[in-house]
N, CA, C, O and CB atoms as a CASP TS submission, in Angstrom:
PFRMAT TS
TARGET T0000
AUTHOR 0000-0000-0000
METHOD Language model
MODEL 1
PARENT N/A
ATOM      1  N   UNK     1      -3.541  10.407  -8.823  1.00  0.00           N
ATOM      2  CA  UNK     1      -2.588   9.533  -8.187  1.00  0.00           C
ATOM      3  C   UNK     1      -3.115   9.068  -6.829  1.00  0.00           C
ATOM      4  O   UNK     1      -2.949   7.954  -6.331  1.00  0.00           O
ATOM      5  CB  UNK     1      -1.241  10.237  -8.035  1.00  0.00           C
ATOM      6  N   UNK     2      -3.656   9.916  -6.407  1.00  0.00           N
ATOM      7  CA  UNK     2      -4.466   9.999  -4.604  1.00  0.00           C
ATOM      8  C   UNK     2      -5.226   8.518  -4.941  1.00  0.00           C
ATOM      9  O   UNK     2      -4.887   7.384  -4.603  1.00  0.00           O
ATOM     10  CB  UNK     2      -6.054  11.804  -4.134  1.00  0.00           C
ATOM     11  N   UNK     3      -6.371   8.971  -5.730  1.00  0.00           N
ATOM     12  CA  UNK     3      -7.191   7.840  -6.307  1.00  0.00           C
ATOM     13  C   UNK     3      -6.948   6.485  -6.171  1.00  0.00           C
ATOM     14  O   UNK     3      -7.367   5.627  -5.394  1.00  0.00           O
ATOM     15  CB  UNK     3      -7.243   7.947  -7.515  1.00  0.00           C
ATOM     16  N   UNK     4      -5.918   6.486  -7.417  1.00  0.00           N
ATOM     17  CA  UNK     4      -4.882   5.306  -7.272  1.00  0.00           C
ATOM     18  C   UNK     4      -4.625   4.367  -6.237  1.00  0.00           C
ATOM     19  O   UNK     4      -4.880   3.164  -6.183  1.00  0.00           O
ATOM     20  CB  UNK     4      -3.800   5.746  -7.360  1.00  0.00           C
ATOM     21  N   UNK     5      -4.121   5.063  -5.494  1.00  0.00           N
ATOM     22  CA  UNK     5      -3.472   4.825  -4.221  1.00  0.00           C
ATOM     23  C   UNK     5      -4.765   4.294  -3.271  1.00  0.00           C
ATOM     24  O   UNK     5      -4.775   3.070  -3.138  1.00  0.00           O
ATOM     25  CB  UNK     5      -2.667   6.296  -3.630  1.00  0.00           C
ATOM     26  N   UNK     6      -5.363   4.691  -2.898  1.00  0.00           N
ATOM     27  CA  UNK     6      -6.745   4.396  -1.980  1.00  0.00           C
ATOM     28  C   UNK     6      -7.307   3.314  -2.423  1.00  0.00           C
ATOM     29  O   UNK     6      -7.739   2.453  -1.657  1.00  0.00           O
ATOM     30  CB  UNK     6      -7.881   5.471  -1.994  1.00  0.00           C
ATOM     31  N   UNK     7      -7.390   3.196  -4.153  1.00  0.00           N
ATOM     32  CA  UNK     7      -8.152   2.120  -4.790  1.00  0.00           C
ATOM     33  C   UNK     7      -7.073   0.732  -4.682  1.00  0.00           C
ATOM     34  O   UNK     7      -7.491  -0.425  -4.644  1.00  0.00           O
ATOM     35  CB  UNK     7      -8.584   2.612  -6.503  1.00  0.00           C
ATOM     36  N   UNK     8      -5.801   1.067  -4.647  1.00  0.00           N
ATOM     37  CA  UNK     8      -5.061  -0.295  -4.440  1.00  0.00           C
ATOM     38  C   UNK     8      -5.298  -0.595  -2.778  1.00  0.00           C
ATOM     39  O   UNK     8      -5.701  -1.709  -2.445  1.00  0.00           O
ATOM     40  CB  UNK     8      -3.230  -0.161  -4.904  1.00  0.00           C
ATOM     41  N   UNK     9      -5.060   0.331  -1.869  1.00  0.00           N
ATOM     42  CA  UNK     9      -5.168   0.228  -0.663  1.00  0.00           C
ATOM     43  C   UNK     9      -6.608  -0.625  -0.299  1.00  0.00           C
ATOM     44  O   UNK     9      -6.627  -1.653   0.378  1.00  0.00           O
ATOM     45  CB  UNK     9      -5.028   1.619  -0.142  1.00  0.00           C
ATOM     46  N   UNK    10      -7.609  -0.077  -0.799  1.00  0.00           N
ATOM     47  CA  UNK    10      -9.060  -0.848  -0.876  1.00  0.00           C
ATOM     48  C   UNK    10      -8.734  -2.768  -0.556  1.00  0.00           C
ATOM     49  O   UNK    10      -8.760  -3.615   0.337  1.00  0.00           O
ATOM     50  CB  UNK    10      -9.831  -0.504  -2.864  1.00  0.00           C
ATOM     51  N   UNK    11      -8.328  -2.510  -2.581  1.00  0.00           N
ATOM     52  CA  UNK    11      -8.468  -3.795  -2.834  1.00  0.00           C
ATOM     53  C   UNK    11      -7.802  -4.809  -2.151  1.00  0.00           C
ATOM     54  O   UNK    11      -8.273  -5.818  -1.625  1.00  0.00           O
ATOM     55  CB  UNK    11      -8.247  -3.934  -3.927  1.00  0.00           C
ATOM     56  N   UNK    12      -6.055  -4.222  -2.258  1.00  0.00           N
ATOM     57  CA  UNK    12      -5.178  -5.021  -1.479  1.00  0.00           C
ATOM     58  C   UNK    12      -4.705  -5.010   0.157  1.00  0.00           C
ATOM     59  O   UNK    12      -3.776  -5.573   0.735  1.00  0.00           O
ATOM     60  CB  UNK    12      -4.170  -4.861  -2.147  1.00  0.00           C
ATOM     61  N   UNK    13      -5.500  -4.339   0.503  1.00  0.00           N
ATOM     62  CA  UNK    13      -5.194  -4.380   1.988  1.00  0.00           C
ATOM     63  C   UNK    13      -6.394  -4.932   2.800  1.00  0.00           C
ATOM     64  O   UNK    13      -6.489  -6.053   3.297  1.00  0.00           O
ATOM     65  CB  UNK    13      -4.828  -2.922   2.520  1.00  0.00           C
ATOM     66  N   UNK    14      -7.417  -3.774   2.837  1.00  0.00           N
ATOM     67  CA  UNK    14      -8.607  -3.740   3.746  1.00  0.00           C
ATOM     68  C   UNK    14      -9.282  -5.013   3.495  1.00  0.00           C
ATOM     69  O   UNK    14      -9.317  -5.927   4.319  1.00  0.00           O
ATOM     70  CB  UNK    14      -9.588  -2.500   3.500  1.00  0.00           C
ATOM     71  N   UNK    15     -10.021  -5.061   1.894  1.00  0.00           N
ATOM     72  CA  UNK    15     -10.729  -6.415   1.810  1.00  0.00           C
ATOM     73  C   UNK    15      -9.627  -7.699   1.995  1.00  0.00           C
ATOM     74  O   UNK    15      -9.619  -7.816   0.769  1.00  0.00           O
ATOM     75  CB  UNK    15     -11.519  -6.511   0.264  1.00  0.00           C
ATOM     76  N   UNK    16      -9.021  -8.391   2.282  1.00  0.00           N
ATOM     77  CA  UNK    16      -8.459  -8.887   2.880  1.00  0.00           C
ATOM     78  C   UNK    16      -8.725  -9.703   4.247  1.00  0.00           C
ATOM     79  O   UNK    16      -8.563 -10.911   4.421  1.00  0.00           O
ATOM     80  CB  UNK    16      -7.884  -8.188   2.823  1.00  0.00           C
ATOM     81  N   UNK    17      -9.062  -8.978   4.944  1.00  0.00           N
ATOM     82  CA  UNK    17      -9.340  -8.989   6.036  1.00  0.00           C
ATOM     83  C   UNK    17     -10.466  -8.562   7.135  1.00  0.00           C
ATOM     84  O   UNK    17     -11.151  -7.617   6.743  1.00  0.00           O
ATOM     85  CB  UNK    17      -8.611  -8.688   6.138  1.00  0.00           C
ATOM     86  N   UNK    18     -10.791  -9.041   8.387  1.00  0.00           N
ATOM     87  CA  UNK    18     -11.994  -8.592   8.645  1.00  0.00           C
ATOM     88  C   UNK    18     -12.110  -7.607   9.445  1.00  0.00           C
ATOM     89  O   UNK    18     -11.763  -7.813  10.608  1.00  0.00           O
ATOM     90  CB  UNK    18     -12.674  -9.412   9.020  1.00  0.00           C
ATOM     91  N   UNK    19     -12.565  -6.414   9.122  1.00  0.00           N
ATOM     92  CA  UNK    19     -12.267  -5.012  10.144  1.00  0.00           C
ATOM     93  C   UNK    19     -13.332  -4.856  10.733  1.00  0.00           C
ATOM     94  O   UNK    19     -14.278  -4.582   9.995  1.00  0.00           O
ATOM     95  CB  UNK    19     -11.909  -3.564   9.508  1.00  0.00           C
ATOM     96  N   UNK    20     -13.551  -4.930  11.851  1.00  0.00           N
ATOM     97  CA  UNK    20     -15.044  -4.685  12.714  1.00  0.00           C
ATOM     98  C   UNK    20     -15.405  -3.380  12.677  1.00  0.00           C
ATOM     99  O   UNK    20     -16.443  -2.935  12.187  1.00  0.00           O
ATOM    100  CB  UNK    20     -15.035  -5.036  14.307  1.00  0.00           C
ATOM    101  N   UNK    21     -14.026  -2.420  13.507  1.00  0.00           N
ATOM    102  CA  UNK    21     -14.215  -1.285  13.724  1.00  0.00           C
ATOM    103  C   UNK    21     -12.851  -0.223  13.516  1.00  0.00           C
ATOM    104  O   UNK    21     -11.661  -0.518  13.628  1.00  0.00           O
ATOM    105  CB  UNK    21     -14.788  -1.364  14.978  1.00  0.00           C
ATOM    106  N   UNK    22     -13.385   0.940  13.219  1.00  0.00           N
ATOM    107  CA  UNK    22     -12.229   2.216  12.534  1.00  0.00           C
ATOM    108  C   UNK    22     -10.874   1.337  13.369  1.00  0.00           C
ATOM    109  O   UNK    22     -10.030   0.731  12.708  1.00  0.00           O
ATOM    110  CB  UNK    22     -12.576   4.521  13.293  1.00  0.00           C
ATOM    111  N   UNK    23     -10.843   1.382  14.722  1.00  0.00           N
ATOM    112  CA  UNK    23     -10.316   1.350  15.774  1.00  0.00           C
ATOM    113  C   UNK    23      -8.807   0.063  15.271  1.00  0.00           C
ATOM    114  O   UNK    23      -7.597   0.129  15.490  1.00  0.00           O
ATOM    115  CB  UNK    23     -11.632   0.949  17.011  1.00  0.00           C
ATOM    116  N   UNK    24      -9.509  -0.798  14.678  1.00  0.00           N
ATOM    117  CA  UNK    24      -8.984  -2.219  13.891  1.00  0.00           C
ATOM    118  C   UNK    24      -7.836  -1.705  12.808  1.00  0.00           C
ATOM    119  O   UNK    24      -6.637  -1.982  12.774  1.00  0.00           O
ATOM    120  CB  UNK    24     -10.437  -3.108  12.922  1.00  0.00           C
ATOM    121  N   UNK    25      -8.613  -0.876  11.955  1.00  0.00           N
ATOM    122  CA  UNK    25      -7.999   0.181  10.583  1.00  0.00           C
ATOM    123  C   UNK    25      -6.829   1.119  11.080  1.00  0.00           C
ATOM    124  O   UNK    25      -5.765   1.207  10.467  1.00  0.00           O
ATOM    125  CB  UNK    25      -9.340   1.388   9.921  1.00  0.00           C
ATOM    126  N   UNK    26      -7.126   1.849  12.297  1.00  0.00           N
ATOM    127  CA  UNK    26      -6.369   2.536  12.035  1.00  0.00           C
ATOM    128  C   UNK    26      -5.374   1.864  12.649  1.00  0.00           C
ATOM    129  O   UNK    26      -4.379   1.873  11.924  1.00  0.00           O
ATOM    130  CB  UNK    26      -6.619   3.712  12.250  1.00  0.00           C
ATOM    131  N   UNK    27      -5.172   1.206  13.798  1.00  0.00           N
ATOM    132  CA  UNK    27      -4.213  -0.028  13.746  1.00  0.00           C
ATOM    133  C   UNK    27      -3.136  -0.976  12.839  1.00  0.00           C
ATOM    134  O   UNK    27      -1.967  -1.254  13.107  1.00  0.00           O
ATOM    135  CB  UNK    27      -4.874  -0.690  13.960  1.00  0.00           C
ATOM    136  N   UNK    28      -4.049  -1.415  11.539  1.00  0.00           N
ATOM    137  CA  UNK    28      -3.140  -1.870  10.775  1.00  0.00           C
ATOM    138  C   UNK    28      -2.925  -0.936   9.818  1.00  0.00           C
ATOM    139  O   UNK    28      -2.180  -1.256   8.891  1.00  0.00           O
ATOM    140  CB  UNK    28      -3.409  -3.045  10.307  1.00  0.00           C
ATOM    141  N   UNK    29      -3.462   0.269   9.829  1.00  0.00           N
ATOM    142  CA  UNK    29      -2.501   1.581   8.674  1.00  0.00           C
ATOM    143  C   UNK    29      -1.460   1.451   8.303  1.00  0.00           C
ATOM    144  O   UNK    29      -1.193   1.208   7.127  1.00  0.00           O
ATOM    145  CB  UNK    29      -2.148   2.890   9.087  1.00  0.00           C
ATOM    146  N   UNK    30      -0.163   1.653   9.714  1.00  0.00           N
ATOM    147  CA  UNK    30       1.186   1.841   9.336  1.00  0.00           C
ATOM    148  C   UNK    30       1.579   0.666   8.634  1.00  0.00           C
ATOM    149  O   UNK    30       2.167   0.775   7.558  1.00  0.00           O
ATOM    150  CB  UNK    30       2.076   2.119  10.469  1.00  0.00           C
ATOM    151  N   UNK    31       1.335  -0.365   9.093  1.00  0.00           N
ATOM    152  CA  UNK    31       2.002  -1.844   8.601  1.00  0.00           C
ATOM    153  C   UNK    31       1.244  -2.072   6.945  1.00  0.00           C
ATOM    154  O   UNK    31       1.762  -2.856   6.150  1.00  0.00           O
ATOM    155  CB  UNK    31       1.429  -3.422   9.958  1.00  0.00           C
ATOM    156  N   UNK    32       0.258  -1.454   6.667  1.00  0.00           N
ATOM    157  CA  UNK    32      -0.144  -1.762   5.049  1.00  0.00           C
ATOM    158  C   UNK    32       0.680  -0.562   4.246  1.00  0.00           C
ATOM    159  O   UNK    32       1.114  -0.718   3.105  1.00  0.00           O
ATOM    160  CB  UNK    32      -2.095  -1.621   4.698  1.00  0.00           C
ATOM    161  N   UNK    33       0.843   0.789   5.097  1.00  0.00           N
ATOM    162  CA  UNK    33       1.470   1.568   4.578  1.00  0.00           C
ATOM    163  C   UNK    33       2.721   1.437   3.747  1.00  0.00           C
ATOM    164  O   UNK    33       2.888   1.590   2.537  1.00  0.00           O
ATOM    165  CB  UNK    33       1.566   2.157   5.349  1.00  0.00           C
ATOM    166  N   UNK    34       3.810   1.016   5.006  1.00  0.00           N
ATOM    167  CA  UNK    34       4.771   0.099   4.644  1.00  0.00           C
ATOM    168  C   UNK    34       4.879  -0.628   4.375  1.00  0.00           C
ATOM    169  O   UNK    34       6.088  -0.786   4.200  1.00  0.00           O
ATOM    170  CB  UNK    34       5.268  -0.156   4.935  1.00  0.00           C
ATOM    171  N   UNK    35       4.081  -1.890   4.003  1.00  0.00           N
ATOM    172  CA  UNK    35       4.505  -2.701   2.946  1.00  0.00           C
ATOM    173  C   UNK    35       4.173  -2.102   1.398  1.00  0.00           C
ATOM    174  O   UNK    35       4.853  -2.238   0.381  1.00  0.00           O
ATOM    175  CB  UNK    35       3.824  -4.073   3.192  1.00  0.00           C
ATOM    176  N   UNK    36       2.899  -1.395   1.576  1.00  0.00           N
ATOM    177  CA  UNK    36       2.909  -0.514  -0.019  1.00  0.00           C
ATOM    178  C   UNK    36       4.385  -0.085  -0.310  1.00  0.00           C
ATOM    179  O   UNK    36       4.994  -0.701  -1.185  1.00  0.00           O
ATOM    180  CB  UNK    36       1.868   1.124  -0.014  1.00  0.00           C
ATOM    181  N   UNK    37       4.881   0.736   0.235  1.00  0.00           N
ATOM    182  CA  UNK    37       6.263   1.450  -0.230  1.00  0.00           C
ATOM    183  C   UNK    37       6.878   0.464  -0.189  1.00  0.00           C
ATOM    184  O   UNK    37       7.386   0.190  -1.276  1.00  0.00           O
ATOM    185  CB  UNK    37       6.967   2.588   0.535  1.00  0.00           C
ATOM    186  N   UNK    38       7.038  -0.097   0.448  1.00  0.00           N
ATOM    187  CA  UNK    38       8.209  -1.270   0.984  1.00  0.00           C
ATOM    188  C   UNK    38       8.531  -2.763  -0.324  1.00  0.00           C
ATOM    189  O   UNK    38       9.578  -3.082  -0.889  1.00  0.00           O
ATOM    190  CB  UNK    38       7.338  -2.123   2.795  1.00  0.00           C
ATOM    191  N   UNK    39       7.017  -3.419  -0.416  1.00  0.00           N
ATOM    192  CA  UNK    39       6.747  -4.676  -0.578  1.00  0.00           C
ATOM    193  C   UNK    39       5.745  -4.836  -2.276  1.00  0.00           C
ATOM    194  O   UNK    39       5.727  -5.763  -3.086  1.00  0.00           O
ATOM    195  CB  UNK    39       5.909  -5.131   0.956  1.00  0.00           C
ATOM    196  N   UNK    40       5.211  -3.850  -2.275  1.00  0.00           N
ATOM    197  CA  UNK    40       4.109  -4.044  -2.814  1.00  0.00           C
ATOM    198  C   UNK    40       4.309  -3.324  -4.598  1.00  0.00           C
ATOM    199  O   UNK    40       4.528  -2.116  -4.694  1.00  0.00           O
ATOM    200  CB  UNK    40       2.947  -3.336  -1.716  1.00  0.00           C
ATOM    201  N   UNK    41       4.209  -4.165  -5.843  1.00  0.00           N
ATOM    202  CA  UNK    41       4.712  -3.742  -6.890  1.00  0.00           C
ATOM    203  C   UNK    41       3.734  -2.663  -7.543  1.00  0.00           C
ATOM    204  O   UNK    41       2.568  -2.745  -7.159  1.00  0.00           O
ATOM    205  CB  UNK    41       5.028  -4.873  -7.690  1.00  0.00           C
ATOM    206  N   UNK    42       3.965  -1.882  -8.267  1.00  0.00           N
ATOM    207  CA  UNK    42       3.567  -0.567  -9.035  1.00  0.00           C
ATOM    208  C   UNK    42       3.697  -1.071 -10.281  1.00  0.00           C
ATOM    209  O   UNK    42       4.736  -1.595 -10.682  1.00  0.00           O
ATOM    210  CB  UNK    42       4.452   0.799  -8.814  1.00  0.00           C
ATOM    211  N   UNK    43       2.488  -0.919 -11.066  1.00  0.00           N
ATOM    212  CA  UNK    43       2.639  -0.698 -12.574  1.00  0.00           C
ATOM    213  C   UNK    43       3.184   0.398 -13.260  1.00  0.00           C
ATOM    214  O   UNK    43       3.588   0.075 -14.377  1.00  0.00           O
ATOM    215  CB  UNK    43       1.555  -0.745 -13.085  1.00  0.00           C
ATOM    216  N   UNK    44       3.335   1.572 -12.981  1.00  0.00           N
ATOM    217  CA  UNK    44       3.711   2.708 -12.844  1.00  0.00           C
ATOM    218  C   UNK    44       4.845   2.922 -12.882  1.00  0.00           C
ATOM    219  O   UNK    44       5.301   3.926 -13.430  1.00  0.00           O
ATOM    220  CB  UNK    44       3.354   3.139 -12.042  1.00  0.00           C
ATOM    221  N   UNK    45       5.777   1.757 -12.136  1.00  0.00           N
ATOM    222  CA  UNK    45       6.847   2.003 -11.533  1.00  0.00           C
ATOM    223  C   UNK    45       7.552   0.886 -11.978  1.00  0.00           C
ATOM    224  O   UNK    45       8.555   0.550 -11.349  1.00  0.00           O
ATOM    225  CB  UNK    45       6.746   2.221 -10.152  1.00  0.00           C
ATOM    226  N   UNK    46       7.072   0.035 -13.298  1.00  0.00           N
ATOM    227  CA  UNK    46       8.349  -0.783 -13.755  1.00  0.00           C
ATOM    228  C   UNK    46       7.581  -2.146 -12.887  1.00  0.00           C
ATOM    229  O   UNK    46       7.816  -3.093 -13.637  1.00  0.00           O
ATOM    230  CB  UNK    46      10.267  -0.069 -13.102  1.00  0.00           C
ATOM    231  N   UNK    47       7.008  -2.540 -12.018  1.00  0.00           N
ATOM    232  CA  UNK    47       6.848  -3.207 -11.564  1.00  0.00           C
ATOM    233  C   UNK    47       7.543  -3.345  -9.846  1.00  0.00           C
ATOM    234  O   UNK    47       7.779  -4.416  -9.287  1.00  0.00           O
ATOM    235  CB  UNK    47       7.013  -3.855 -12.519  1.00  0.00           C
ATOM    236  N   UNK    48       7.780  -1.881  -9.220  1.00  0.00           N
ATOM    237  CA  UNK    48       8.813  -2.190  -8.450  1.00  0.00           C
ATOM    238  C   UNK    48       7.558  -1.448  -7.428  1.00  0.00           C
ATOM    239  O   UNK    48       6.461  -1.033  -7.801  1.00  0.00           O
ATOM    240  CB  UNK    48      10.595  -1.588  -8.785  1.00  0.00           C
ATOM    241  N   UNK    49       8.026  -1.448  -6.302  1.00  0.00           N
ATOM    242  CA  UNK    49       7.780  -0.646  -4.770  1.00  0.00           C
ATOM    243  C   UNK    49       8.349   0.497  -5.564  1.00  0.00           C
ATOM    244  O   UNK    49       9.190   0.634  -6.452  1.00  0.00           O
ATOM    245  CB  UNK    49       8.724  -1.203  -3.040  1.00  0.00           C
ATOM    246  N   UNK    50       7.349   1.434  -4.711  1.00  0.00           N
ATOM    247  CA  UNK    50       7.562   2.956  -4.399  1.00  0.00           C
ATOM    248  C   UNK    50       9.428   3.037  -3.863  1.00  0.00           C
ATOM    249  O   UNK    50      10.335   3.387  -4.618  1.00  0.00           O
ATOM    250  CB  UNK    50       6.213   3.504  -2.865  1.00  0.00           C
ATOM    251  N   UNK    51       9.582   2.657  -2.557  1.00  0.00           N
ATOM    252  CA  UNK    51      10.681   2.962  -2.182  1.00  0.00           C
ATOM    253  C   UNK    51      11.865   2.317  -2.771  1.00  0.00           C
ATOM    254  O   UNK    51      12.962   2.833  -2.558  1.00  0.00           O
ATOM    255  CB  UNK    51      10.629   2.848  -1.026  1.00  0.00           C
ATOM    256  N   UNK    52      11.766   1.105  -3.585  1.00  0.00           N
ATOM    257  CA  UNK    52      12.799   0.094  -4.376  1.00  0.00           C
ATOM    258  C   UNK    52      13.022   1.488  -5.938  1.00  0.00           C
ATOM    259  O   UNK    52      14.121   1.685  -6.457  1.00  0.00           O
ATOM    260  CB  UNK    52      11.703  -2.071  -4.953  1.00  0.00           C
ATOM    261  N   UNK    53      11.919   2.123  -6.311  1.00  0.00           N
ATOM    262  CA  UNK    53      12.522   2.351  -7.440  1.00  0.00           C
ATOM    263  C   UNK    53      12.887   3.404  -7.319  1.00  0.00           C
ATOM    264  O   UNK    53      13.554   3.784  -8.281  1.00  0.00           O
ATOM    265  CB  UNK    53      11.957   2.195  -8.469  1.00  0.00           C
ATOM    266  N   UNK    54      12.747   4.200  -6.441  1.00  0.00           N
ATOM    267  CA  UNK    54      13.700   5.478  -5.620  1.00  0.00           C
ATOM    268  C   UNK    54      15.078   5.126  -5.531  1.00  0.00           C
ATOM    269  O   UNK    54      15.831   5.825  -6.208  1.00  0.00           O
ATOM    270  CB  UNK    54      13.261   5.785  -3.979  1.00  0.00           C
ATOM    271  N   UNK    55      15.542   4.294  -4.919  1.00  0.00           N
ATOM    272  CA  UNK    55      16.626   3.939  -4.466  1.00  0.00           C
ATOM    273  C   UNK    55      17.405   3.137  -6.156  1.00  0.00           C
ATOM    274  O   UNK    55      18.603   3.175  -6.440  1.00  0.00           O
ATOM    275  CB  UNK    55      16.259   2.898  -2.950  1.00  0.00           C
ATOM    276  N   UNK    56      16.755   2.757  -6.659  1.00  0.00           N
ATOM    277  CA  UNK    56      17.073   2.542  -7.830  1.00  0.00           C
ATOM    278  C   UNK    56      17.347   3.722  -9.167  1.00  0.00           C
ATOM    279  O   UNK    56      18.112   3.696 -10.131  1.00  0.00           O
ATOM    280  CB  UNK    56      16.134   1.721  -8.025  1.00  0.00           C
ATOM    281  N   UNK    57      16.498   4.556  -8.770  1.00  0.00           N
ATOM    282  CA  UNK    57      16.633   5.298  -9.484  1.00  0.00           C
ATOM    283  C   UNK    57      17.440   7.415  -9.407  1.00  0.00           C
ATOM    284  O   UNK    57      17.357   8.507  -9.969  1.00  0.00           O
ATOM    285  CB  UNK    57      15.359   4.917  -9.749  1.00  0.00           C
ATOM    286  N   UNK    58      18.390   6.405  -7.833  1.00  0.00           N
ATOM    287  CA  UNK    58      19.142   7.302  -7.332  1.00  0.00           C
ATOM    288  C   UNK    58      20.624   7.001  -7.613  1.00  0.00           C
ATOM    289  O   UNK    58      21.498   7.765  -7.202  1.00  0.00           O
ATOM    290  CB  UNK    58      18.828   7.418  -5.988  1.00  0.00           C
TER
END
């Protein structure tokens, strides 16, 4: 699942954009974080966010 997660983070976050240095990264962490949970759909998950199908499925 870890895997997963890092390999979407890869694709859909980092390459994206141009990161010079760690310093850049760890900067936009929280804000890719949260939109993963927040924004960002799961195959896994019906097609929904992490936090949408929680709340859905509460």
């Amino acid at each position: 699942m870890s895997e997963a997660f890092v390999k979407t983070l890869k694709r859909d976050y980092t390459s994206t954009v141009i990161l010079p240095e760690a310093d850049t990264i760890l900067a936009l962490l929280p804000e890719w974080l949260d939109d993963y949970c927040e924004v960002h759909p799961n195959s896994g998950l019906k097609f929904r966010s992490p936090r949408e199908f929680l709340r859905l499925s509460a």
